[in-house]
N, C-alpha and C positions, 0 to 999 in steps of 0.2 A: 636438246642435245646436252652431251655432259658438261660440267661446267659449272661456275658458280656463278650465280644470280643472286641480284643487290637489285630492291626495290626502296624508293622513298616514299614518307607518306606525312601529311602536318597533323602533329600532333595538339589538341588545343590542352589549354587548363595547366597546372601547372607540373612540372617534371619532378622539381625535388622538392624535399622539404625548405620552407622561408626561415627557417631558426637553427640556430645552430645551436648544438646542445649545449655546448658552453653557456649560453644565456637564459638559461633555467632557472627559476627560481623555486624553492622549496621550503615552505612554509606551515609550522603547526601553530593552534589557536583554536580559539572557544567560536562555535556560531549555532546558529537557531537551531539547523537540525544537519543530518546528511551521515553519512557512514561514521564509523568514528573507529570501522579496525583494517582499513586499507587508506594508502594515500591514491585519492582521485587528480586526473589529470587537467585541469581547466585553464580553455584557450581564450576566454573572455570574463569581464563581468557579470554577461547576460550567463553563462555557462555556469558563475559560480555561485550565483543566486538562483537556477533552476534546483541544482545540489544540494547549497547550503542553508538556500535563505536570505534574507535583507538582515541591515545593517543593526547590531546588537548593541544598546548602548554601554554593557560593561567589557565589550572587546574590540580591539583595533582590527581584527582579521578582513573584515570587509572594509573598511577603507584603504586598509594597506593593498591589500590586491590592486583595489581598484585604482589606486594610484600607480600601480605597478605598469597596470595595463594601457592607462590615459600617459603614462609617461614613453612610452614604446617599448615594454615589455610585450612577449608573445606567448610564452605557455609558462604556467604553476600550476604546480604539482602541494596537494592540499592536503594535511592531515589536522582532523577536529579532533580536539581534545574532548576527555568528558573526565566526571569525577569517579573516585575509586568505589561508588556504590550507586553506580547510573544503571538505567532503569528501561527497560523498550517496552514498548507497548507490540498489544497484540489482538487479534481476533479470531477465534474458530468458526470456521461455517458448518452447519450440523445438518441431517436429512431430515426428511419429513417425519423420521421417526426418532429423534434425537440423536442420532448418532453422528460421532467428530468427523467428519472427514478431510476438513483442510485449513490447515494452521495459517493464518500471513499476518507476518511478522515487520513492524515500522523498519526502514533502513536507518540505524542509528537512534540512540538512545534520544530522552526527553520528550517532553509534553504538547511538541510538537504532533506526535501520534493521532492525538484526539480531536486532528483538525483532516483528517484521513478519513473520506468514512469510504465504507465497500457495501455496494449493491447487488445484488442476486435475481434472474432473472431468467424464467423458464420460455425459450418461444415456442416448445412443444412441451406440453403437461407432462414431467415427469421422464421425458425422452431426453430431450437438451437443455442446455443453460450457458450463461453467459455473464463473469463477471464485470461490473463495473468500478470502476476506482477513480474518486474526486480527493480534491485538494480543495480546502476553501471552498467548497460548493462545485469547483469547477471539474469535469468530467478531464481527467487525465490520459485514462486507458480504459480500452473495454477486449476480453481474450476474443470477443467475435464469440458465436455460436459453438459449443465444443457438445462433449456427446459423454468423456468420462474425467472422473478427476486427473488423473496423470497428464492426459490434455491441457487442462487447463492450467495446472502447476508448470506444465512446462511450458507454456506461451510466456506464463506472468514472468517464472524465472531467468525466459530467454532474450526479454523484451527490456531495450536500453534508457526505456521512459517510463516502464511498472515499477524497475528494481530501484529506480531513483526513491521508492515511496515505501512500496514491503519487499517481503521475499515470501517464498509459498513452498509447504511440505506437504506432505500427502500422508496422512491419519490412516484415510482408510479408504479401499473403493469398491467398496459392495453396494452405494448408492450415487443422487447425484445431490448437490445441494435442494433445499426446499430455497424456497424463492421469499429473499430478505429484502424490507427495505432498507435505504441508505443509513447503514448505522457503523458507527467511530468506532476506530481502536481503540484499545484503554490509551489510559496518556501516560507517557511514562516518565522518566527523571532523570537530567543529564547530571546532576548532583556538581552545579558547577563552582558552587561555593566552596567546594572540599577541593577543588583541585591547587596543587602546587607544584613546584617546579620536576617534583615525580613524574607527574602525567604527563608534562610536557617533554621531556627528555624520553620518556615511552614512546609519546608519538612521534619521537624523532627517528626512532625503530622502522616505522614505517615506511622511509626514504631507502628502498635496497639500493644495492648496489646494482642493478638493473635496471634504475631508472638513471644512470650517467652522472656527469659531474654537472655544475651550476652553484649557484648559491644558496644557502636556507640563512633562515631567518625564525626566531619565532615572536609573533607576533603579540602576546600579553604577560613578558616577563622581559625584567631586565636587570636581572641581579646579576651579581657575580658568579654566583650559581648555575644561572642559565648559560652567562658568556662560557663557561666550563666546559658544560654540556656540549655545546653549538660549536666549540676548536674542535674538540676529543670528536666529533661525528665530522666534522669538514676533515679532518686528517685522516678517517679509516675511510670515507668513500670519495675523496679525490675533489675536496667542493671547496669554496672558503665563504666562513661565517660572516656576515654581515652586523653588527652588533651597536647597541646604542643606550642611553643613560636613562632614566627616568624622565620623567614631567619635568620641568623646571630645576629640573640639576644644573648646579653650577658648573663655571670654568674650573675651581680647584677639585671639584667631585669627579667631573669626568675623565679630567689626566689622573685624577688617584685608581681612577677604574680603568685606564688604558695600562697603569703600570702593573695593576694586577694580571691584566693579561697577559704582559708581555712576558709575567716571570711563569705561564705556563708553558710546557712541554707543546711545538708545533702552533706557535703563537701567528708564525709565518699564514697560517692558515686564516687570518683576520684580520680582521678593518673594522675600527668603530669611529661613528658620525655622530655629530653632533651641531644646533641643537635639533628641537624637533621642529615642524613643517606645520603649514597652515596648508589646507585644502580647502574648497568649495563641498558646498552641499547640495542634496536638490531642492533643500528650500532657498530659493533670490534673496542675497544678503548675510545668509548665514552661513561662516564657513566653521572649522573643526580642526584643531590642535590635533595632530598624529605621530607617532615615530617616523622617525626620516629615512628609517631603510627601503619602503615599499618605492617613494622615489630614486633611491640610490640604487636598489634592483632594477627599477625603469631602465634607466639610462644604464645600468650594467649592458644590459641587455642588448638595448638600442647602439649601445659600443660594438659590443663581442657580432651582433647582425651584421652594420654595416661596415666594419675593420676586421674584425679580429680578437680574440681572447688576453692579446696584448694591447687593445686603445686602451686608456686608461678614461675611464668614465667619469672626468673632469674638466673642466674650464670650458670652452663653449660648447664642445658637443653634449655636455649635460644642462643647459640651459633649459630649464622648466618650463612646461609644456601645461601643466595642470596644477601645479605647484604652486600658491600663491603668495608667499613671504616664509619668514622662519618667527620660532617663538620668539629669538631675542636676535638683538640686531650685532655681528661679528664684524668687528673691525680688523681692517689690517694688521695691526698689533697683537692684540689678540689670535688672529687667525695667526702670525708666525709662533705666537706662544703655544695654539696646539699644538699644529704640524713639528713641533718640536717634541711635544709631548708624545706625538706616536698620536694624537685623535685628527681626522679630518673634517674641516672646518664647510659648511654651510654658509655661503656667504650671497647677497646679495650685489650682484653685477649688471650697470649698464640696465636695470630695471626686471631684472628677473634673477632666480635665484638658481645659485653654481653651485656646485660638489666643489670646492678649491683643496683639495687635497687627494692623492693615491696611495697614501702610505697603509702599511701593513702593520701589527701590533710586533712584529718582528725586530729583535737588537741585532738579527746576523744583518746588520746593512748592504756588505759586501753583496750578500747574495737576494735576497728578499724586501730591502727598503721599499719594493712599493709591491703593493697585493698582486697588482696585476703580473708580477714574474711567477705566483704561484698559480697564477690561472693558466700561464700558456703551459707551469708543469703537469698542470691537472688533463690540461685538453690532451699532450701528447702521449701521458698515462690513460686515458680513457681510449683514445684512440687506439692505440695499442691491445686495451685490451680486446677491443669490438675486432679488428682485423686481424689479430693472431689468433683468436676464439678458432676459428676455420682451419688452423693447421697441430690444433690437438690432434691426438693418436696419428699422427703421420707416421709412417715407417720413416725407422730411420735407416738408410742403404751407406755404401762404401762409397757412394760418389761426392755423398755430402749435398745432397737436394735439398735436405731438410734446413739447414744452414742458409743457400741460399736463398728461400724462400721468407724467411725468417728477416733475414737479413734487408733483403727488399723489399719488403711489407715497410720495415721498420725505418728504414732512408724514404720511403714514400710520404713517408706522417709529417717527419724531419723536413724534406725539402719542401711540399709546401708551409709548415709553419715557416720559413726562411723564405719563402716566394710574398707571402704577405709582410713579412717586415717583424714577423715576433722571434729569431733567431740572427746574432749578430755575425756577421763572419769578421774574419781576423785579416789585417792585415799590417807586415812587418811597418813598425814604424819610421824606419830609416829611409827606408827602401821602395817602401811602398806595396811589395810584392805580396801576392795572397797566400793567405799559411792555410786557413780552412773555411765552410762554408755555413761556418756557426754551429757545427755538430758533428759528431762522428758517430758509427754503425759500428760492432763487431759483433760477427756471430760463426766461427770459426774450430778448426780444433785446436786450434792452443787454448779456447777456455771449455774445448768440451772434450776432456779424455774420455778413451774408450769405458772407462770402470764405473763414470759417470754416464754414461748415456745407457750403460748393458741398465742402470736403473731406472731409467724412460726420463730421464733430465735433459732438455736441451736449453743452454745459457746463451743468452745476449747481453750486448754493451753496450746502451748510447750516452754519450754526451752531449750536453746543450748547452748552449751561451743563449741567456735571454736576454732580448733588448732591456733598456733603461727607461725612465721615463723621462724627459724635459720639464721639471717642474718648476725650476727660476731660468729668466732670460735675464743677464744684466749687460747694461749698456753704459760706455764711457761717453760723455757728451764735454766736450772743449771747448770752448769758448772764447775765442780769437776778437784782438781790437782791430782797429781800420788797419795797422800798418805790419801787424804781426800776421805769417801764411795761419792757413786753415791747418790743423793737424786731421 
């Protein structure tokens, strides 16, 4: 009969996504092998050693991850650097009668290639074939039985465990391949010697703006150079840098490198740590000196998941997880002579080692003293722009639809950051009486005249009051005799 009908039903597995894009980390650096002109998405260590490879000993990129992730990080997004004369290897498969027919090409430069090899394999004489492709000896992928080249190029090209290794183009197809045994790509040259903070700040290109906001890091430079790079790129896509000193840089070296960054343009967009971090290996007993970001993105992370893009990822909830001391030991003095400095301090607490600092390289205090006020600016600018994306080319009508759709998107972002606790509201302090709810919407025509909109313009206005952080507790303790009250 007519009518509306409502059914229920249990859904298993899970419904949304566990990470919140805010806790992204994004990361370029040197590793064994893997793409080197797109940034890949990886949810785990086992994910980014499938990719990239085991641990390189002239690069931190794989321990940092892997700190990342042992620390409660959830998804990094990875760009490899290579040198400005890196090198791919390659193989052509030919027909029984010499002729090329199908190119495949290493994913990402270096000498890694020549540990690829590709096999050929007729199971009807001259009828069909069937590529094979090992790693290390071990059999990766096979396209299964195909019949012509364009077949087979398109299994290998379409297949998320071939292109890990090559890529496949099609020469020619007036035959089929002759049938090759297991033999290597050429080896080719990530030329990693030659790389400098160029290549690096290239592959920080790689981070569009389509992959959202988070934090980057890069993981084998730490000049002043780099920290440059890493603002200037947190400031055009909405992220904030994570940043930190050398090997065994001092206490004066590193506040000389926090005031440099302070005096750049969108400073607000960074936090640099210090010193660096001890981790475990997988040889018992042997651990490895690292930069301290890959932890400090941990706990970002593990912040921004279970709070908000406003917890500050300090004092116990950053309490190390996989962390096993720092290079040098911070004391309380010291640590207030960072956090004065604009550097935050690593400290060891209670037998495990703290982030004890949220500050940001920023001198506007008033509005940016601690990083985490440009994270919830970052979430409700990205958020914005994922939910207004949907109301491009709207008509815009005399009723003013467009306005308030706009407008309600944009109080929707607003009040839940204000439902978790990262927008403050206001209230009179005399009085008590509430004035706002930590933010205001406008999207109206008082800022959108007719002359402006006949140009396809529609203008909004929000204001935000970000929470603060609680960084010192101080306490008055009295001390009363037998016959004097208690205060």
């Amino acid at each position: 009969m007519p009518g509306v009908v409502i059914s229920t039903s249990v859904r298993t597995g899970p419904s949304t996504a566990t990470a919140r894009e805010s806790s992204q980390l994004f990361i370029v650096g040197l590793a064994e092998r893997g793409p080197d002109d797109t940034a890949t998405l990886v949810q785990s260590i086992a994910d980014f050693e499938d990719i990239y490879g085991e641990y390189q000993s002239d690069s931190y990129l794989h321990p940092l991850v892997e700190t990342f992730f042992e620390e409660g990080g959830t998804q990094c997004y990875v760009a490899r650097t290579v040198g400005p004369a890196a090198t791919t290897g390659s193989l052509t498969l030919q027909s029984s009668a010499s002729v090329s027919l199908i190119t495949l090409t290493a994913n990402g430069a270096g000498s890694w290639s020549g540990n690829v090899d590709v096999e050929v394999v007729q199971p009807t004489v001259n009828t069909t074939f069937k590529i094979n492709i090992y790693y290390l000896g071990d059999l990766k992928y096979t396209t299964g039985t195909v019949s012509t080249v364009s077949q087979a190029v398109g299994r290998i090209n379409s297949s998320a465990v071939a292109t890990r290794y090559v890529s496949a183009a099609v020469v020619a197809t007036s035959a089929i391949p002759a049938v090759l045994v297991a033999t290597a790509l050429g080896a080719g040259d990530d030329d990693r010697a030659s790389v400098t903070d160029t290549e690096y700040e290239a592959a920080l290109d790689l981070f569009s703006d389509a992959l959202g906001t988070g934090a980057v890091v890069a993981a084998d430079s730490s000049s002043d150079t780099m920290a440059a790079a890493l603002v200037t790129h947190a400031n055009a896509f909405n992220r904030v840098a994570l940043i930190y000193g050398p090997v065994g840089d001092t206490v004066a070296n590193i506040k000389a490198m926090a005031l440099t960054i302070q005096a750049e343009d969108h400073a607000e967009h960074a936090a640099i740590f210090y010193p660096w971090v001890v981790v475990p290996t997988s040889i018992n007993g042997v651990t490895r000196t690292i930069p301290p970001v890959g932890y400090v993105a941990g706990a970002r992370s593990r912040a921004h998941n279970t709070t908000g893009p406003h917890a500050p990822y300090a004092g116990l909830l950053s309490a190390s997880r996989f962390v096993l001391g720092t290079s040098s030991e911070i004391t309380k003095t010291v640590g207030d002579e960072l956090d004065e400095a604009f550097v935050n301090p690593l400290r060891t607490i209670q037998n495990t080692v703290r982030i004890y600092g949220a500050r940001s390289c920023s001198s506007d205090l008033d509005n940016f003293r601690y990083i985490t006020q440009q994270d919830v600016v970052n979430s409700v600018v990205a958020a914005a722009y994922r939910s207004l994306e949907d109301l491009v080319f709207t008509p815009i009508d005399a009723r003013g639809a467009v306005f308030a759709s706009v407008e309600s998107r944009l109080l929707a972002i607003c009040a839940n950051m204000r439902d978790i606790g990262a927008l403050y509201p206001a209230f009179d302090a005399a009085t008590g009486v509430f004035i706002d709810p930590g933010f205001t919407v406008k999207c109206d025509r008082t800022i959108n005249p007719v002359s402006q909109l006949q140009e396809g313009t529609v203008k909004a206005r929000v204001g935000i009051r970000v929470s603060a952080v609680g960084d010192k507790i101080e306490v008055d303790i009295v001390k009363s005799n037998l016959t004097a009250s208690v205060v």
